[in-house]
N, C-alpha and C positions, 0 to 999 in steps of 0.2 A: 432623363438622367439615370445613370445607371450607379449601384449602390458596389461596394468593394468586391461582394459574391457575384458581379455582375447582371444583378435583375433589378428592375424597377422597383419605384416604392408600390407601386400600382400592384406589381406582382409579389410582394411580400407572402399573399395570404396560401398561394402554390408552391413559393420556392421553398425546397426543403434543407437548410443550410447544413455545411457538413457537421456530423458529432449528431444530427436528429435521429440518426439511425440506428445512437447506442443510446442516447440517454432525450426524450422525447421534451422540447422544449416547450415552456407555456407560448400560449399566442402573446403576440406584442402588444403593449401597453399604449393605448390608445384615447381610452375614458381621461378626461377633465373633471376632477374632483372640483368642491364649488370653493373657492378661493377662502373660505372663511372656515373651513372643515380640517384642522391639521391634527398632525398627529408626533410625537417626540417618539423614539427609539434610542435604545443602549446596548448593543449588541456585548455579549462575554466573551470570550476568550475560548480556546477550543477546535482543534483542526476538521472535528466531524462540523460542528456549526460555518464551518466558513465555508463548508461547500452548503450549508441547505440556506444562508443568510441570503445569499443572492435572488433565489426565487420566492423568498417569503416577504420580504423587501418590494422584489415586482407587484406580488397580490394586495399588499398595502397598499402601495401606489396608483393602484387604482381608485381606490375608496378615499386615501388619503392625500394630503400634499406634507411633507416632512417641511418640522421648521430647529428643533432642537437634536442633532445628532454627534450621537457619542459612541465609544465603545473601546476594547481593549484587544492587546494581541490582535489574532484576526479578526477581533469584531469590529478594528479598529478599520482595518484595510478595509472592510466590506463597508463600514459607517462613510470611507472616504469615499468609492464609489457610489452613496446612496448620496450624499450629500452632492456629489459632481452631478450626477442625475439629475438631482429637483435644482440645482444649480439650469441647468440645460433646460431642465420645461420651463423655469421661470423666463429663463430668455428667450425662447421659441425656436431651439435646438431640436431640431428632425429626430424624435425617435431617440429621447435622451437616455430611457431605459434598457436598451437595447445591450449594451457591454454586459449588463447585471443579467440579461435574462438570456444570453448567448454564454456567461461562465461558467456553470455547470458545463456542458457541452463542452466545451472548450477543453478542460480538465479531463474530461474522456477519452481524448483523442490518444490513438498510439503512438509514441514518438519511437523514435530512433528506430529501430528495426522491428518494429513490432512487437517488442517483447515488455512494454512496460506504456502506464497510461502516463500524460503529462501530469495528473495528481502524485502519483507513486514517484515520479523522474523528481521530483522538485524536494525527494527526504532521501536525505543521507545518512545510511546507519556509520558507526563508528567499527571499529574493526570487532569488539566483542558481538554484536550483534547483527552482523551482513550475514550472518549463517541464517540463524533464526529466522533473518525476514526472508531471506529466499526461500527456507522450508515452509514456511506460512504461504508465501505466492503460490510454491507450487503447489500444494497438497490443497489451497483451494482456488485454485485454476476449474473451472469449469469443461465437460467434455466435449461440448456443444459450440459450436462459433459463436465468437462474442455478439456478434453482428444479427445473427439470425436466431440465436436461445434465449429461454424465457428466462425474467428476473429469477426463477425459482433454478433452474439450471446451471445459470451462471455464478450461483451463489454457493450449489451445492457439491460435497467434496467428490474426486474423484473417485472410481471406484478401487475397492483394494484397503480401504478401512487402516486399520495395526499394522498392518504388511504394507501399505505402501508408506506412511508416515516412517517406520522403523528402513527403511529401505532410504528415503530421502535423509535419512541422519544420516547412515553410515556412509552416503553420498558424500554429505556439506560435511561432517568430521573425519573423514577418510584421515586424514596427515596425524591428527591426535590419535584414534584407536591404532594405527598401526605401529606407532611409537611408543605405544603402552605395551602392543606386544611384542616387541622389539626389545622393547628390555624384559618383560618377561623372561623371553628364549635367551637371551643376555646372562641374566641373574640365573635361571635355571644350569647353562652351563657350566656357568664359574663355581656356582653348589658342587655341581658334580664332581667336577677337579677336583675342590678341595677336599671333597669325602676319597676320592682316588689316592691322593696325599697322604691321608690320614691314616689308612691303611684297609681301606672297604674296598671289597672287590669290586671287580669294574661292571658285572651284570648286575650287581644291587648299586653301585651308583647311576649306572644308564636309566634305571626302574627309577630311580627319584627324581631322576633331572626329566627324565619324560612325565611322571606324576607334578614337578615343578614345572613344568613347560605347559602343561593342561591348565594349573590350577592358576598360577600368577601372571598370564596377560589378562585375563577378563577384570580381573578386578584390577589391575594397573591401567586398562586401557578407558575403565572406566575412569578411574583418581583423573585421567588427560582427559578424557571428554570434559567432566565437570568442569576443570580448570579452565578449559575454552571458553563454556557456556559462561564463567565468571569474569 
């Protein structure tokens, strides 16, 4: 009988299912805790806990048998998988832990074209903060293949430090800073006219409108960046 990956239960202990090659799964839950040995869990709430809830759960479950399970937000989802689990070994379900200790892995995987794990696919920023999170992906995107670099490489930022983080703003803000200095050179024009109007010669107006053309996009383009990040 062959298992969904296609290998026997027989060959569980060789087969390396996929996701083991980015995030290395525990071995399968196997031990028979002694029927009178339980243990209650409450899992909390918390996006970082709901990805480690699943394999801490498995190492229980060795030692333990779960009879009292509760929890909230995700510790709640993760409580209802731990609970379906000792639900399955009760009844003599093949490898009841196996969901719990194959999700981590699972969450690693790259979806869609490569460019995002199914952890990251499943949050949606709001329109104020889709910049920021892609500035964060990318500035620590690691330089190493995800597949073949160590936890310490893949963790760590690319190179390029000030300069490349200052380089991916002006990337994700490009539409605000240029509209900042767009009416700079805007507002600096119209200055100008109006001292032309008023009766100043036209080489000491051109001398202001270009000292106003320097001086008011950085700080206006700044006033539009802010207002994005807000």
């Amino acid at each position: 009988m062959l298992n969904a990956n296609g290998a026997s239960p027989t060959d569980m202990d060789d087969f390396t299912p996929p996701g083991d090659d980015i995030v290395p799964a525990p071995r399968p839950v196997r031990e028979e805790p002694p029927f009178d040995r339980y243990c209650d869990i409450v899992l909390t709430g918390g996006v970082a806990s709901g990805v480690v809830y699943p394999w801490a759960i498995v190492e229980l479950a060795r030692h333990y048998r779960f009879r009292n399970i509760g929890g909230t937000s995700v510790g709640a989802l993760a409580a209802a998988l731990a609970a379906a689990a000792e639900y399955g070994r009760r009844t003599g379900f093949e490898q009841p832990f196996e969901a719990l200790r194959r999700a981590p892995a699972d969450l690693a995987h790259l979806v869609g074209e490569g460019k995002a794990t199914r952890m990251l696919s499943l949050f949606q920023t709001n329109v104020h903060g889709k910049r920021l999170i892609w500035i964060w992906g990318q500035y620590y995107r690691g330089n190493a293949d995800r597949k073949t670099a160590s936890d310490e490489a893949r963790r760590a930022p690319r190179e390029g430090g000030f300069r490349r983080l200052l380089g991916l703003v002006l990337c994700a803000y490009s539409e605000p800073i240029w509209l900042g200095v767009l009416d700079g050179a805007v507002l600096a024009v119209f200055v100008s006219l109006v001292l032309v109007l008023m009766g100043l010669q036209l080489h000491h107006a051109v001398a202001l409108a270009a000292l106003l053309g320097a001086a008011l996009p950085l700080p206006l383009a700044a006033v539009a960046l802010v207002r994005a990040l807000l």
